[in-house]
N, C-alpha and C positions, 0 to 999 in steps of 0.2 A: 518572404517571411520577415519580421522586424526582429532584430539584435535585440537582448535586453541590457541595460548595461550592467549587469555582474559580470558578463563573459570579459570585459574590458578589463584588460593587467590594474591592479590598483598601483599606486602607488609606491607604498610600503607591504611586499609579502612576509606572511606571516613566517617562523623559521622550523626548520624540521623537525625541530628537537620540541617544538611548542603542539607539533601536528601532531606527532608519535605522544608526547604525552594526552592530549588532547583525546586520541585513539583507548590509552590508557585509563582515564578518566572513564570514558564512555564506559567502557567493557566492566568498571567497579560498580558503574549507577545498575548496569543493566542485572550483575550479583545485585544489589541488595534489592531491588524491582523482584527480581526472580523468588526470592527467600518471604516477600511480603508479598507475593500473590500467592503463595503455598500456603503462607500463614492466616492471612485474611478472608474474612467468606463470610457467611451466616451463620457462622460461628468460628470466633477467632482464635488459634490453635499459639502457644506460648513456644519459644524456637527448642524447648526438651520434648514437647507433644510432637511437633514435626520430625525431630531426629526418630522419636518411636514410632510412627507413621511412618517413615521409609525404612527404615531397621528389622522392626517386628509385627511379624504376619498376625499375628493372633492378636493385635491391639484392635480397638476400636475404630485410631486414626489411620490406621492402614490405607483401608478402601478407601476414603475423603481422600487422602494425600495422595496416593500413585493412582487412581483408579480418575480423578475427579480435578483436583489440582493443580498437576503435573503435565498431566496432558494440556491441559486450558494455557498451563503458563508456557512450555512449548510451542504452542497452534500462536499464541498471542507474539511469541519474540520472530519466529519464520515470519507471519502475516505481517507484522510490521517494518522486519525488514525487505520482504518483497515491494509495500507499497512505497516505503521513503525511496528504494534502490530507483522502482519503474520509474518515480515523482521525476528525480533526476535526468532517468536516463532523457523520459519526454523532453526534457525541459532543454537540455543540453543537444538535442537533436535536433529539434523545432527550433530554439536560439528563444524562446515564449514564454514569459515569465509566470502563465496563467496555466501551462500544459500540466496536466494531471490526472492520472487514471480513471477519478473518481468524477472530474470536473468536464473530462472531454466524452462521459458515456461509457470509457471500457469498461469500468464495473457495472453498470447498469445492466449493456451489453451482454456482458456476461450472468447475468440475474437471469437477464431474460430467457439468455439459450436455456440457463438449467433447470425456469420453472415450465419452460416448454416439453422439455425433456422427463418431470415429470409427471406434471398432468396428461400431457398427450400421450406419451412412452412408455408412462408406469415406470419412469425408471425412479429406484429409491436408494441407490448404495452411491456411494463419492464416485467412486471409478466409474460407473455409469454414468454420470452426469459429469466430468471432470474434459470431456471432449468437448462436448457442449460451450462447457464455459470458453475453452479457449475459440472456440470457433464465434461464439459471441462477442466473445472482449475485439478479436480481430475485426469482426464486421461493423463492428463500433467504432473503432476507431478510424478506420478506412471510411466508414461513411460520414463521423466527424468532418475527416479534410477534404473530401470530396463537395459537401456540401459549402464548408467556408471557403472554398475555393483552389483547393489544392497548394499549385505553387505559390498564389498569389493570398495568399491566409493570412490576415493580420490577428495578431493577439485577443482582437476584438472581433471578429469573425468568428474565432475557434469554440474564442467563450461562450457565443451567442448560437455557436451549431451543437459545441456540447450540450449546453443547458435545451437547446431543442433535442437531441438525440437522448439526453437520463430522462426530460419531461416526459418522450414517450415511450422510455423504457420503464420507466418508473407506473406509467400508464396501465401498461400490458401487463405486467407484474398483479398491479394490484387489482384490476380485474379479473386474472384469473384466481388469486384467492378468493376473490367474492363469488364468484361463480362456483367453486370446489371447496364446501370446505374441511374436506381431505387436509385437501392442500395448502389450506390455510393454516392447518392446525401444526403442518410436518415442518413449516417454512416461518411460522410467525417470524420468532424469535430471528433466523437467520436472515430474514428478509431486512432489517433491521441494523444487519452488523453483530454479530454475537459469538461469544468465542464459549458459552452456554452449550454447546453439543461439541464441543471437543474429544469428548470420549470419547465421539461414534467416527471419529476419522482417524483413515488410515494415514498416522503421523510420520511413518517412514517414508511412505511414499510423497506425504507435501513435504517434509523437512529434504528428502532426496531433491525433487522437483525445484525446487525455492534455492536452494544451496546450488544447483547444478548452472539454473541461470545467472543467478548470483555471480560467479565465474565466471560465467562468459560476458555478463554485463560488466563487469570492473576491467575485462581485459579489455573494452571500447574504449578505453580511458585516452591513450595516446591518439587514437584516429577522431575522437571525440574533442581535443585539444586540437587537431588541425583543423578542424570543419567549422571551431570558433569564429578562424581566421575568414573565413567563406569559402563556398563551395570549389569557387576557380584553385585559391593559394591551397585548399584540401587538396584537390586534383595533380598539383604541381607536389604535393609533397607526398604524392605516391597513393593519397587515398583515393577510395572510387565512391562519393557520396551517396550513391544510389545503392551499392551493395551495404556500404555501413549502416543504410536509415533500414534495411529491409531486414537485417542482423537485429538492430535498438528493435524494430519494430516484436521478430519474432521474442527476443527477450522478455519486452516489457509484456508480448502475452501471454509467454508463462508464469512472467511474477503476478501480474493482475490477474490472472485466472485461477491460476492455483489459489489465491488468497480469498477471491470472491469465490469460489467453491467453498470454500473449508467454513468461510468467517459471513458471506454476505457482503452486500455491497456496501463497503466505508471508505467514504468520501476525507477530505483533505490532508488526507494524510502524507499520502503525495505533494502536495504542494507545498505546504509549512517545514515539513523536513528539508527540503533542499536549502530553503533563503536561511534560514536560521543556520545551516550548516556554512552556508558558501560565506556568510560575514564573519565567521571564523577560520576560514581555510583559504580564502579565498579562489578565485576559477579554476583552479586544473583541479582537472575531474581525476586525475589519482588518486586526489586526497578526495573531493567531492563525494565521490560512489563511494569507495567501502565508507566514509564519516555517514551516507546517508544510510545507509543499511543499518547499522548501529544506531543510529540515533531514531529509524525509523521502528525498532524495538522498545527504542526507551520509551517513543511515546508514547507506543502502542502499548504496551504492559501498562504504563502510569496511566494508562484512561481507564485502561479496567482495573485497575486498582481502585481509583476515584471514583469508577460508576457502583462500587461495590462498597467503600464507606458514605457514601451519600445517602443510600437511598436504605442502611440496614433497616432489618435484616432482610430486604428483600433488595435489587440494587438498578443501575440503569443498564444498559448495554454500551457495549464501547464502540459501536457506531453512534448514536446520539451522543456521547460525551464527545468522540473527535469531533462531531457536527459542532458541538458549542463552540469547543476549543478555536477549531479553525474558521468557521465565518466571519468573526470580528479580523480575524486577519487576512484574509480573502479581499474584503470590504476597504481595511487597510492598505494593499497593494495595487486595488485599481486605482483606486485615489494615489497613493504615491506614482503611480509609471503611468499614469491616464492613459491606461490601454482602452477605456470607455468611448472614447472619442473616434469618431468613426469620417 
């Protein structure tokens, strides 16, 4: 697999005190994101409307705010920090500057189990389709490196077996809504990337889910930081690189699973969060992981913020706003690390 150079110690690392506020920072942007997705919509509520919308049952903005809201702004900070957390773990596993849930097929992957699992299965509830997903994102991803070559997988491989494995998951997808249009009608929005049906998911069990890997994914952080080194100096420092990629692996698919369940499959998320994080942090993924979890919130909340004043009073979804966001810097990064070149 090919090193990217982030992993390489810079220079000058940034200092603790710069990280923890930095940490700090995040956690205020992600407050006032959270307070203006409650307030903002198709119809925009003044911050005493919203204190009466969570306060008082008998108002108007009651239901809009807890019922409507609240969940959306919840489903949108879990889903974003699940994809920023996976972005990383990929990226820091593979050593791939291109690795990405959304880029390598798991999310597509995972589309696909769950529209399989409807149309064929009849299944309609999260929890019924929520195996699915993860059983999808896994066979995505496993058949991603399998096809670009397993051990021998260059950046450019990866990218070129992802975009074949979302090409024909994205295929299968949208064939079977043409074929059903049940199923077209239950899935539009989600098929898209949409944090729009948030009500109907069961938010304990994704914020449970999402938070649980979360944990276990931040705790890869020290065996993550020796594997940098390579597989053999990992081996010599106590790791066993085949048990920790099999660990990254199940993690990342619960976080891209759970997230492509709840929200649909959105793309770059994963990716943009990690480089923007790691030029501030620099490579140890101590700081790495939890900074991408956070920051994979912030983005996530600010797209649907933005896909919802663009397009008042009706708005875009916050899969097509990360699509814009992120391809100009997708496009940016193969040209910077000419991973292109084969």
């Amino acid at each position: 697999m090919s090193a990217i150079t982030t992993t390489a110690p810079p220079a000058a690392q940034p200092g603790r005190g710069r990280r923890v506020t930095g940490l700090a920072v995040l956690v205020g942007v992600i407050a006032v994101l959270a307070v203006l997705s409650v307030a903002l919509g198709s119809r925009a509520m003044g911050l005493s409307e919203v204190w009466t919308g969570l306060t008082d049952p008998a108002s108007d903005a009651y239901p809009v705010v807890t019922e409507l809201r609240l969940p959306r702004t919840a489903l949108g900070l879990a889903a974003g920090a699940a994809l920023g957390l996976a972005g990383a773990l990929m990226q820091a596993m593979t050593r791939n500057p291109l690795a990405d849930p959304g880029l390598l097929g798991v999310n597509t992957g995972a589309a696909a189990a769950v529209v399989t699992s409807v149309y064929f299965l009849g299944f309609s509830s999260f929890i019924g389709t929520l195996g699915f997903a993860f059983a999808g994102a896994a066979i995505a991803a496993v058949g991603c490196y399998l096809i670009a070559g397993a051990a021998s997988a260059t950046p450019a491989r990866l990218a070129l077996a992802g975009a074949a494995v979302t090409a024909a998951g994205f295929a299968y997808v949208s064939a079977i809504q043409i074929l059903d249009t049940a199923t077209l009608e239950q899935m539009r929005f989600w098929s898209v990337g949409s944090l729009v049906n948030a009500h109907t998911v069961p938010l304990r069990l994704v914020v449970g889910l999402i938070f649980a890997a979360s944990v276990g994914g931040v705790l890869l952080a020290r065996p993550l930081n020796a594997l940098a080194l390579g597989d053999a100096t990992a081996t010599g420092l106590g790791v066993d690189p085949r048990v920790l990629r099999a660990t990254g692996i199940a993690m990342i698919t619960v976080l891209a699973g759970t997230a492509t369940a709840a929200c649909g499959p959105i793309v770059f998320v994963g990716l943009v969060v990690p480089h923007i994080v790691r030029a501030f942090t620099g490579p140890d993924q101590n700081w790495v992981l939890p900074y991408s979890a956070l920051a994979g919130s912030v983005f996530m909340l600010a797209a649907d913020v933005l896909g919802r004043l663009l397009a008042r009073p009706a708005e875009l979804q916050v899969g097509i706003v990360c699509a814009v966001a992120g391809g100009p810097f997708f496009l940016y990064l193969v040209s910077r690390r000419k991973v292109a070149r084969l």
